[in-house]
Each structure stands twice: as structure tokens, then as C-alpha cells.
C-alpha positions as CSV (number, residue, x, y, z in Angstrom):
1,X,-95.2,21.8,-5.9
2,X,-93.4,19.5,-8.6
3,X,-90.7,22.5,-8.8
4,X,-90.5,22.2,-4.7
5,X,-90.1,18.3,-5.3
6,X,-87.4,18.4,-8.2
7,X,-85.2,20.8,-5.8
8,X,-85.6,18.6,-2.5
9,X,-84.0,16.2,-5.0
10,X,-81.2,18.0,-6.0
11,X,-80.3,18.6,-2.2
12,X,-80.4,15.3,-1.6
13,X,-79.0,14.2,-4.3
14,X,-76.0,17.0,-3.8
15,X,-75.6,15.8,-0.2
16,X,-75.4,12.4,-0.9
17,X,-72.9,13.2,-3.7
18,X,-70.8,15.0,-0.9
19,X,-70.6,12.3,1.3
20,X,-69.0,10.1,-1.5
21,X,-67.0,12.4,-1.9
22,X,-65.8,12.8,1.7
23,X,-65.9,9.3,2.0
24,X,-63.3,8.2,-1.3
25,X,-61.1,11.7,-0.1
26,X,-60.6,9.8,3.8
27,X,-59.8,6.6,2.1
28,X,-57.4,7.6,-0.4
29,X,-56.0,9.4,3.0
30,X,-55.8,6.6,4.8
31,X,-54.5,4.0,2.7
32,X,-52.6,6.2,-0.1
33,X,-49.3,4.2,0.9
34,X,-50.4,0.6,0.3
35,X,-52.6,1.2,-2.4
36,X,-49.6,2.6,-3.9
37,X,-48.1,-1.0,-3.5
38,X,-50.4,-3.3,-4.1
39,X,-53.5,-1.5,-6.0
40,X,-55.7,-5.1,-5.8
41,X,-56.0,-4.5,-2.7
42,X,-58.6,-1.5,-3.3
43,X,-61.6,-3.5,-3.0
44,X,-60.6,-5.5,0.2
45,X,-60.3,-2.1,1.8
46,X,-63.6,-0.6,0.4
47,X,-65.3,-3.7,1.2
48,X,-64.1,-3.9,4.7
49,X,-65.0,0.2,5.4
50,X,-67.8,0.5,8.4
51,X,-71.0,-0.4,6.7
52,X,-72.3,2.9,6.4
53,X,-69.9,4.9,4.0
54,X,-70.0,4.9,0.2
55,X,-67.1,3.1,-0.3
56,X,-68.8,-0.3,1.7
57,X,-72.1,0.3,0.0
58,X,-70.2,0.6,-3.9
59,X,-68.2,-2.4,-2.9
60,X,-71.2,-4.9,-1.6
61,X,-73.3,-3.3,-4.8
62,X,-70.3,-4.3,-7.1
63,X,-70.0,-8.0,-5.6
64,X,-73.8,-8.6,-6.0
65,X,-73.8,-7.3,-9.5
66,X,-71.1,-9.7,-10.4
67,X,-69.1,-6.6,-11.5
68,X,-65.8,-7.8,-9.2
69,X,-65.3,-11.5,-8.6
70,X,-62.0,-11.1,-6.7
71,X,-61.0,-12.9,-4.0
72,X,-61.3,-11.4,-0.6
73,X,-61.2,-12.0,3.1
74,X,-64.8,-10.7,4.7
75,X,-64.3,-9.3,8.6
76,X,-66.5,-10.4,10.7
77,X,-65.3,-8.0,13.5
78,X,-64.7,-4.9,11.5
79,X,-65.1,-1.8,12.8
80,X,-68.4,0.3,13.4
81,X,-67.2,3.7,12.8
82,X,-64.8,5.5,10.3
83,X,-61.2,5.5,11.6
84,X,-60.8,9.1,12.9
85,X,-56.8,9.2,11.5
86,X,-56.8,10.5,8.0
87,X,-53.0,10.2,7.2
88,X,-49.8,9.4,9.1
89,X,-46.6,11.1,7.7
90,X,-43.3,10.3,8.5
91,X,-40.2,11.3,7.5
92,X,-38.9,13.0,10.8
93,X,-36.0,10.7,12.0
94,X,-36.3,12.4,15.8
95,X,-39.5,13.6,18.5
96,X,-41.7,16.4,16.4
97,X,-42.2,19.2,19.0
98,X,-44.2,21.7,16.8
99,X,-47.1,21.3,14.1
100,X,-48.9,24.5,12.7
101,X,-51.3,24.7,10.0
102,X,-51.0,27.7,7.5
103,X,-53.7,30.3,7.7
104,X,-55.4,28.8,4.9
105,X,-55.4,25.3,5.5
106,X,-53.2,24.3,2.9
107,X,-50.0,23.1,4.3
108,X,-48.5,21.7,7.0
109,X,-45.2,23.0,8.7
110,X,-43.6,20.5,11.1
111,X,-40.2,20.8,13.3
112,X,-38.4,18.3,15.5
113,X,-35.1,17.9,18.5
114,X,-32.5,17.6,15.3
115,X,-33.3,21.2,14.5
116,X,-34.8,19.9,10.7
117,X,-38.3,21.3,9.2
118,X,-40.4,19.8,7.0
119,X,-43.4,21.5,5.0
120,X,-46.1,18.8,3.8
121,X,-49.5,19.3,1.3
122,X,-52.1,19.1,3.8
123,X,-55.0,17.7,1.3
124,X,-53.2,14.7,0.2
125,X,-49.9,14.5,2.6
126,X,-47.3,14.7,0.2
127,X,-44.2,15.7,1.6
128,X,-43.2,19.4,-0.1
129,X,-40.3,20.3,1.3
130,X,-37.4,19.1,3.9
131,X,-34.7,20.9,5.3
132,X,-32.2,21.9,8.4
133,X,-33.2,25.2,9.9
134,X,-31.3,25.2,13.1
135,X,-28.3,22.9,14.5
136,X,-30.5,22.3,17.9
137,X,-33.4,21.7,18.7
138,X,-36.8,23.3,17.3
139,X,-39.0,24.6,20.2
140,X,-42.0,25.9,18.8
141,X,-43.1,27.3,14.8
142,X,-45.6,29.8,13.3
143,X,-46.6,30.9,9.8
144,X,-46.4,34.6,8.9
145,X,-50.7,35.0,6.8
146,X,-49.8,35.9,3.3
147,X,-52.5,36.8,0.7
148,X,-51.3,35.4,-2.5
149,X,-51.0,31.5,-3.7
150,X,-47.2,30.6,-3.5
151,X,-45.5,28.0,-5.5
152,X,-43.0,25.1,-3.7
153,X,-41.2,23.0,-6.2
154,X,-43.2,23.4,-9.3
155,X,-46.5,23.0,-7.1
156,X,-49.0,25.2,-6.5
157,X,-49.4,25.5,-2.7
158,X,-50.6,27.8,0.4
159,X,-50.8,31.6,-0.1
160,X,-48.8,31.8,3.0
161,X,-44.9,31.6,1.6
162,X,-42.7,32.5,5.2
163,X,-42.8,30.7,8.4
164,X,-41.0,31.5,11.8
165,X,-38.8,28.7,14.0
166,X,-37.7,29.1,17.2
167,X,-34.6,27.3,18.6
168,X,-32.7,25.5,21.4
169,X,-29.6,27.7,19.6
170,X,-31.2,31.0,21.1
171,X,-32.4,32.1,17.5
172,X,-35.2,33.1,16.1
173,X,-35.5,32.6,12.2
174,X,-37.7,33.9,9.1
175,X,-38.2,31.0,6.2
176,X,-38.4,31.5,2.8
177,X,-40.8,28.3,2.3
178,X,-40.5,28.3,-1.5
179,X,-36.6,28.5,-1.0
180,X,-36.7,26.5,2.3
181,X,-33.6,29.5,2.8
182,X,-33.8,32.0,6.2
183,X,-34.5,35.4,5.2
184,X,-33.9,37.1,8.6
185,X,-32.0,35.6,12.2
186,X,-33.5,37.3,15.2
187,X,-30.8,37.3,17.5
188,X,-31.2,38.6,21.2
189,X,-32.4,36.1,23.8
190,X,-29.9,35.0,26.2
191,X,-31.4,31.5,26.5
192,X,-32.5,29.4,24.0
193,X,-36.2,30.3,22.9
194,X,-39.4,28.4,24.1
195,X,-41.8,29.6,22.2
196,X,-42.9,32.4,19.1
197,X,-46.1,34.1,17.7
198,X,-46.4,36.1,14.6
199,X,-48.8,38.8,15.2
200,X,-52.2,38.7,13.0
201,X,-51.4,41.7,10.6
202,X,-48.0,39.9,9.8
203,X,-45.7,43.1,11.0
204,X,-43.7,42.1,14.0
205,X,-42.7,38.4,16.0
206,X,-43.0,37.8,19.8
207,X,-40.8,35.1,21.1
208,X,-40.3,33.8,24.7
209,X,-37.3,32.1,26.5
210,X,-35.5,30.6,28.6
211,X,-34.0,33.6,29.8
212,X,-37.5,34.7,31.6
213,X,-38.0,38.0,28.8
214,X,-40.8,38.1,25.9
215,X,-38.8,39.8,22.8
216,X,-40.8,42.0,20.2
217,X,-39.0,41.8,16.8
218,X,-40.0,43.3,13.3
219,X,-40.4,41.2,10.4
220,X,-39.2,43.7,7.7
221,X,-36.0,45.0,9.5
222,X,-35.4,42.0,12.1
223,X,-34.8,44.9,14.6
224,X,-36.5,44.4,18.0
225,X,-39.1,46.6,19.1
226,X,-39.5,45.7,22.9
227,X,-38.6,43.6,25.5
228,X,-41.0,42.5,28.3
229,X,-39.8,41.2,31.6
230,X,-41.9,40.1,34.1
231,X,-41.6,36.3,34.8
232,X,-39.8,34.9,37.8
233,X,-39.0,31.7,35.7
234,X,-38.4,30.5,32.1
235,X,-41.6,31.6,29.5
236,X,-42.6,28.5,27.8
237,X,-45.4,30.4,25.2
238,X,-46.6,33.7,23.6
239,X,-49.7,34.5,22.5
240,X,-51.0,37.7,20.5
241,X,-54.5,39.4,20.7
242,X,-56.4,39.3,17.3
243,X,-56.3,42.7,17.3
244,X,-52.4,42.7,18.0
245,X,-52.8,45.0,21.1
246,X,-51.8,42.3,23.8
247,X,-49.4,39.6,24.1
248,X,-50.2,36.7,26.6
249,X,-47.3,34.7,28.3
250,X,-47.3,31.6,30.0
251,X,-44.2,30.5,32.2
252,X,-42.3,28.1,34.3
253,X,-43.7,29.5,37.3
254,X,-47.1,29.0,37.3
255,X,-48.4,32.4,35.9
256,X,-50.2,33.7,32.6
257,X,-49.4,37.6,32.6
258,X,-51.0,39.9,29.8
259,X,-48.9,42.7,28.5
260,X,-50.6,45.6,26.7
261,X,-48.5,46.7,23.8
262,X,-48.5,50.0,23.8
263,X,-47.1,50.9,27.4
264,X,-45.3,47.5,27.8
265,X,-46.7,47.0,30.9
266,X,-48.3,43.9,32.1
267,X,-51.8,44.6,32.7
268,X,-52.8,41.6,34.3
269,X,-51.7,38.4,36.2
270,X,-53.7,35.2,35.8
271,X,-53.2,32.7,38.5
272,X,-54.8,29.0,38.7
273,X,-52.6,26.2,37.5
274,X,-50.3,24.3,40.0
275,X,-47.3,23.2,37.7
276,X,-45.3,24.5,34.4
277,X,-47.8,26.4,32.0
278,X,-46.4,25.1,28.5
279,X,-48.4,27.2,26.0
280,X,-51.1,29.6,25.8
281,X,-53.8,30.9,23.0
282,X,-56.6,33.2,22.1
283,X,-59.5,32.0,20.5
284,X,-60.2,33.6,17.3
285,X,-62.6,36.3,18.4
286,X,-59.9,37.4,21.0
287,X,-62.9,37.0,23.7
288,X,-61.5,33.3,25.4
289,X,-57.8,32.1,26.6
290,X,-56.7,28.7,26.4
291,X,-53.7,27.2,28.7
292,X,-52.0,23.9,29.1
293,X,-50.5,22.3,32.1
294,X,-48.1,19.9,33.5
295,X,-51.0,20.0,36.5
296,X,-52.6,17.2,33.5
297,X,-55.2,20.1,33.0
298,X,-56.5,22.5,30.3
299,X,-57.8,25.8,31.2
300,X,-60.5,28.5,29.9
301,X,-60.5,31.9,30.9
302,X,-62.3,35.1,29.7
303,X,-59.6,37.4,28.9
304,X,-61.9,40.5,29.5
305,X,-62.5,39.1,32.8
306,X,-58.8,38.8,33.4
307,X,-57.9,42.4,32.5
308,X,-60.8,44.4,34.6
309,X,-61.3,41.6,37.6
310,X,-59.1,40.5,40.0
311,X,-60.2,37.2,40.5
312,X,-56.8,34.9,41.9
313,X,-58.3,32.5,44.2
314,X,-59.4,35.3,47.1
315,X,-62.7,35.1,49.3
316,X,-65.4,37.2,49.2
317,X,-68.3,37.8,51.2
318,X,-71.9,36.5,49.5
319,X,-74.4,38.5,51.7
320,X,-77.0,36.3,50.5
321,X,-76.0,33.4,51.5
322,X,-74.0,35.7,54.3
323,X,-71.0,33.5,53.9
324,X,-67.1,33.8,52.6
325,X,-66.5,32.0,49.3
326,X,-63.9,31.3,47.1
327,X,-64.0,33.1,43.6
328,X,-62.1,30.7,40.7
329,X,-60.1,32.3,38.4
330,X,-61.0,30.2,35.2
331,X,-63.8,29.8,33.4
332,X,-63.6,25.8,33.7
333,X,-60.9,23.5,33.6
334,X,-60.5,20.3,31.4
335,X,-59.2,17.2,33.5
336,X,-58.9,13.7,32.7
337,X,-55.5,13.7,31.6
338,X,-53.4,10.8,33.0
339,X,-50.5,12.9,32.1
340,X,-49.1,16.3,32.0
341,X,-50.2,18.1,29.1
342,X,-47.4,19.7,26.0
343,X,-49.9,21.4,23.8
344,X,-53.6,22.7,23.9
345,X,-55.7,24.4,21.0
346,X,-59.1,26.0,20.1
347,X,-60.9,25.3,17.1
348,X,-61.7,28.1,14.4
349,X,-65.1,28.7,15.9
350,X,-64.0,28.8,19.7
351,X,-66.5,25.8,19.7
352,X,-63.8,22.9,21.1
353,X,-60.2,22.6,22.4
354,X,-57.9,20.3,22.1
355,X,-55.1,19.1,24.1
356,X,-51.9,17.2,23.6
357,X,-50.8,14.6,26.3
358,X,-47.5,12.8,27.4
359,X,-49.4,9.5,27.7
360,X,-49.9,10.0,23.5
361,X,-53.4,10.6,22.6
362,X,-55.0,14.1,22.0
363,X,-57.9,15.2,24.1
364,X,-61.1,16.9,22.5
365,X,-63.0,19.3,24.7
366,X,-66.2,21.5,24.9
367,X,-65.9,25.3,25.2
368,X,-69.7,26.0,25.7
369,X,-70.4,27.1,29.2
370,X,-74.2,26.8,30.0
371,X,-76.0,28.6,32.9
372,X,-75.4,25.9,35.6
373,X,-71.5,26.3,35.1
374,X,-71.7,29.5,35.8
375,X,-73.8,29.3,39.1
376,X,-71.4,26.7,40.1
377,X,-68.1,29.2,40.0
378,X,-70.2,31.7,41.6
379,X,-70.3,29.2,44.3
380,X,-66.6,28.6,43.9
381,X,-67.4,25.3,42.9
382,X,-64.6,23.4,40.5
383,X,-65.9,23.7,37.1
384,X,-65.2,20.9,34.5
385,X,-65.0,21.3,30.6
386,X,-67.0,18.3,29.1
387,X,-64.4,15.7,27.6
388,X,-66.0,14.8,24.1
389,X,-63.8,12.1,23.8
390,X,-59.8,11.2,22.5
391,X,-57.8,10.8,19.5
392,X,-55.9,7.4,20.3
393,X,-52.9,6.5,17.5
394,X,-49.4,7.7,18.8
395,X,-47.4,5.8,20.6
396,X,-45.4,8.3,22.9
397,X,-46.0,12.0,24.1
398,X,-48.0,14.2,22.0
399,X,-44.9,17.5,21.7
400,X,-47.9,19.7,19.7
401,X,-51.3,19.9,18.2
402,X,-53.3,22.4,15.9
403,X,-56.6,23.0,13.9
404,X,-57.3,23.9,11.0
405,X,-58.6,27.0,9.7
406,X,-62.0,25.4,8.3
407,X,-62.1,23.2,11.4
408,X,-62.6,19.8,9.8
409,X,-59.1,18.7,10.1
410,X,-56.1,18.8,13.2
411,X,-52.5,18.0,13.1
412,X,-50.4,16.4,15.9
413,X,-46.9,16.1,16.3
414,X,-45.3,13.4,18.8
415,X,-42.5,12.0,20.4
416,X,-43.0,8.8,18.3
417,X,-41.6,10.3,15.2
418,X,-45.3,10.8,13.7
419,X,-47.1,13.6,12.8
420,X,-50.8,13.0,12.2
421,X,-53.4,14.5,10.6
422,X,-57.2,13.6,12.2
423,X,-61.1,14.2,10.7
424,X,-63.1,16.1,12.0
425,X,-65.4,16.7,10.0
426,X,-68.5,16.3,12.4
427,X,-68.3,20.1,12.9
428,X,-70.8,21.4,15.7
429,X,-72.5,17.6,15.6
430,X,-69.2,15.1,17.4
431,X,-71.6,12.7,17.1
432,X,-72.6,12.2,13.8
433,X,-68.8,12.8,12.6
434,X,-68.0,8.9,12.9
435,X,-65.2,9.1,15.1
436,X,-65.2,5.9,17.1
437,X,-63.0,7.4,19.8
438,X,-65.4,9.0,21.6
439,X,-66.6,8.0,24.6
């Protein structure tokens, strides 16, 4: 029993060690820039943190114990929760329109309209690396998965060294991130590129125009491999399977078509928004799509449902209830935008999305469909995603958002200038992750 005792102990007192830690990691986020400046101010800050993190608690304990006597102002008002926005960084001088993690969390890669990258230390938001990879504007980016720690600049950073950028200028481009120098121009479209994927096993690129065609391209030779036509109107976003058999396209006109790789056929056509689709994603088991609309909604779809069912809006006959009803298409559809919505994302474990607004704040939604949901489509009722709640902080149109691979942290780019980086760390609890936000 006293063995038993001593380890409950050592939990506690491990857990309670990891919260400091969490706590002094958001704050040195959050307020890295003026402590830089004025380093006084430290115990203002701490002492003015929501009463419950460690820094608040270290700071009261410190006054009482006479151990700081400086002078500061107490607020009355201050908040309840921890402020959800770990870091701002700017340096972009125009709109970002694409943010992207790297597979391992590491770094961040942003692009913006004057065509310029920049490459940031996720961890601590240094700013690694800044440079002009395309004349025009930047549509869309993605990081080829590499397997071995690279370095940028004398630093040690993310194992993943190349990254892909897609252009206004029709060109698709490979980046030596440690060079910030193009390895490889794709060169093919005949309208400048929307969108671009790099497919999980790091061999080949799948960009989409304006020129209505998904291009296939191979990373070592830069040769394309295929060309898929199919859309009636521009293709705003590519997706690729997890098991890099199928690439998902989402298009000007209002359609989500599934191409299988092999014959280069489309294989399916997924109906159900009412305006622009501007990007589509698989969650990381390959079993769930994800879509964002200028309709100012976010889809979820079951992508084995949309290859072996043909379910686009028709009626069917319930003999049961011997009536016609409409079958939906989607899983469940995530509304409350006051806005049409850029970007949309799912979290490593398929758990949440998240979508990017033009009115400037990123929605958080819950994946999980329960049994009721599903009686309710059966019915061809509309069924609703539950809004968790909104990441408020950017002043113009969120252009692009993303997750992180261990799920604790996402990434926005806007119109603003901004890109931001956001906590959450409440993992499968929202609740108990202190993001005042929520509503």
C-alpha cells in the first residue's frame, strides 16, 4: 500500500509538473515579442494570467512571500480562461492564402498574393526562412513527408526538407527548404493552378486549375503521369487517398468527383453544396471527406459511401413508412458561418474539423455522428455537425487553416496579413482545454 501511495504521487506530481510546463511554453508564446522589450514586465503578465494556471498561482505565491515587490497594476476584469492564440507572426507584407504544417509538426510553411514563402519554427515562431517563389500569386502549398531531421540555417529543424507551391503563374514548383532554391518547375496547366497535393508515399504531385484538368506529375523526373478531365468549371482543390489510390476534386461547379488512379476514370460524383467548393480532404484513416463552401457550409461525407452508393439528392420509397423520401448525400453539414467559407480541415484523429471564414474567425466542429443523426438522414432530415465553438483574432478573411500532426496546435493564414498559430491542447475534452471562445 505505501508503494501504491508513493506512485499516485509521482503521477500527480508529474501531471502537475506538465501543466507548468504547458503553462510557461503558452506564455513565452504569447508574449515572446514584448518580453523581449521590456523583460519587467514579466510579472505584470504572469500575475494577470486567468487564476488557474501556474504562472498566476507562482506570481500571487511570490508577492505574498515578499519575494517581488514590484510595482504592478492588478485587473479587476481579467480574463477567466487562457487566451486560445499562442503566437501571431508576421512578416508577410500581403493576404496569406496557404498555411501547412510539416508532417511532423515542426515547421510552418506559409505563402501569400505577392508570390513570397516564408518557412517559420513552429515551437517557438521564429521566422526560418523568407523568400520569392513565384512572381504571382501563391494559390495553395504542401510539404513532400521526409524521414530524416534537416537543417535550415545552422538550425536543426523538421525531417521534412521540400515543399510544393502552386501559382497564379500556371506553375507548379519543388522547394529546396534548406536552400529556399526550386528543385523542379511543373509546367503544363493552361490556367493558373488552384490547388496541389503531394501524395502520402512522397512519389508523384496532383495539382488542379483553372483550366478545369487535375495534372499528375512525378517528383523525381517532374514528368507528368496523367491528366484527369472531368469538371465543367475551374478545380479549386485536390485531395489524395492515404493509400494513394484516389484523388478527390472539388470545383467551381458545385461538384466533388473521385478519380481512381489506376484507370483514370472518375469513379464517383458527389453532389450537395449549392455554391464554389474551395477545397477538399480526407481524414487520416482515408474512411471520411471533408469540403468547404462559398454555400457558408462545411461538409462530411463517408467516402466508401460515395464510391458504392448513389446517393445525390433522389427519392426513394420507405415501405415502412410507405412513403417517398429524400436520401442526403452527406454525412452532416456544419452551418453557422456568416460567411462563405476559404478553407476547412480535420484533425489528426478525425475527431474535429475546422473551417476558415471570410468574416475572419475559424470555426471548430464535431465529426462524431451518434445514432440519432443517422435516423435523422434516413428520414432525409438536414443533419447538423455540432459547432464546438470559434477561434476569434483576425481581422479580415481567413485564406487557409491546418492541424497539426499531434493535434494540439492549428495554423491560420488570413487576409489581414497574419498568420496564427492557436492551442488546442484540450484534445478529446474542448472543455477543459481553456479556450474561452467557446460557446
Amino acid at each position: 500500500a505505501p508503494r501504491n501511495n508513493r506512485g499516485s504521487k509521482d503521477v500527480g506530481r508529474s501531471q502537475r509538473a506538465h501543466k507548468q510546463i504547458q503553462d510557461v511554453h503558452h506564455f513565452v508564446m504569447q508574449y515572446f515579442e514584448t518580453l523581449a522589450v521590456e523583460p519587467r514586465s514579466c510579472f505584470q503578465l504572469a500575475a494577470n494570467q486567468p487564476d488557474s494556471t501556474s504562472l498566476a498561482v507562482i506570481a500571487r505565491e511570490s508577492w505574498a512571500d515578499r519575494i517581488s515587490r514590484l510595482s504592478w497594476v492588478k485587473w479587476l476584469n481579467k480574463a477567466v480562461d487562457v487566451e486560445p492564440c499562442l503566437a501571431t507572426l508576421r512578416h508577410h507584407k500581403h493576404p496569406v492564402n496557404a498555411v501547412c504544417f510539416t508532417s511532423d509538426g515542426v515547421g510552418i510553411a506559409t505563402a501569400d498574393e505577392n508570390g513570397v514563402v516564408a518557412f517559420w519554427d513552429a515551437y517557438a515562431g521564429n521566422l526560418i526562412s523568407f523568400f520569392q517563389a513565384h512572381f504571382l500569386s501563391i494559390s495553395a502549398v504542401s510539404i513532400v513527408p521526409g524521414d530524416e531531421r534537416g537543417v535550415v540555417r545552422g538550425r536543426i529543424t523538421s525531417s521534412d526538407t521540400q515543399m510544393v507551391t502552386a501559382s497564379r503563374d500556371k506553375m507548379c514548383r519543388l522547394w529546396d527548404l534548406r536552400t529556399c532554391r526550386s528543385d523542379k518547375s511543373f509546367i503544363g496547366h493552361e490556367g493558373r493552378i488552384l490547388g496541389c497535393a503531394v501524395s502520402p508515399d512522397s512519389k508523384f504531385i496532383v495539382t488542379s486549375a483553372w483550366d478545369r484538368t487535375i495534372r499528375l506529375w512525378n517528383i523525381e523526373s517532374g514528368e507528368q503521369i496523367q491528366e484527369l478531365k472531368g469538371h465543367a468549371n475551374a478545380v479549386f482543390g485536390v485531395a489524395v487517398s492515404p493509400d494513394c489510390k484516389f484523388v478527390v476534386s472539388c470545383s467551381d461547379d458545385e461538384h466533388i468527383l473521385i478519380w481512381n488512379l489506376e484507370s483514370g476514370k472518375a469513379v464517383a460524383d458527389v453532389q450537395g453544396h449549392d455554391n464554389t467548393i474551395t477545397k477538399v480532404c480526407f481524414s487520416n484513416d482515408g474512411s471520411k471527406l471533408l469540403s468547404s463552401s462559398y454555400d457558408m457550409t462545411i461538409k462530411l461525407w463517408s467516402f466508401q459511401e460515395c464510391l458504392t452508393t448513389k446517393r445525390k439528392g433522389e427519392a426513394v420509397f420507405d415501405e415502412e413508412a410507405n412513403a417517398w423520401k429524400r436520401m442526403r448525400s452527406e454525412l452532416a453539414t456544419g452551418d453557422g458561418h456568416s460567411d462563405r467559407v476559404q478553407s476547412c480541415a480535420f484533425s489528426p484523429s478525425g475527431t474535429y474539423a475546422v473551417s476558415g471564414c471570410r468574416d475572419g474567425m475559424v470555426y471548430l466542429f464535431d465529426c462524431n455522428i451518434t445514432e440519432q443523426m443517422i435516423k435523422d438522414r434516413e428520414m432525409g432530415l438536414y443533419v447538423k455537425m455540432t459547432l464546438v465553438g470559434h477561434f476569434k483574432g483576425h481581422t479580415a478573411g481567413v485564406n487557409s487553416v491546418g492541424f497539426s500532426t499531434d493535434g494540439w496546435r492549428l495554423v491560420s493564414g488570413s487576409e489581414d496579413f497574419s498568420v496564427k498559430l492557436w492551442d488546442f491542447s484540450g484534445g478529446s475534452s474542448p472543455a477543459k482545454s481553456g479556450l474561452s471562445f467557446f460557446i
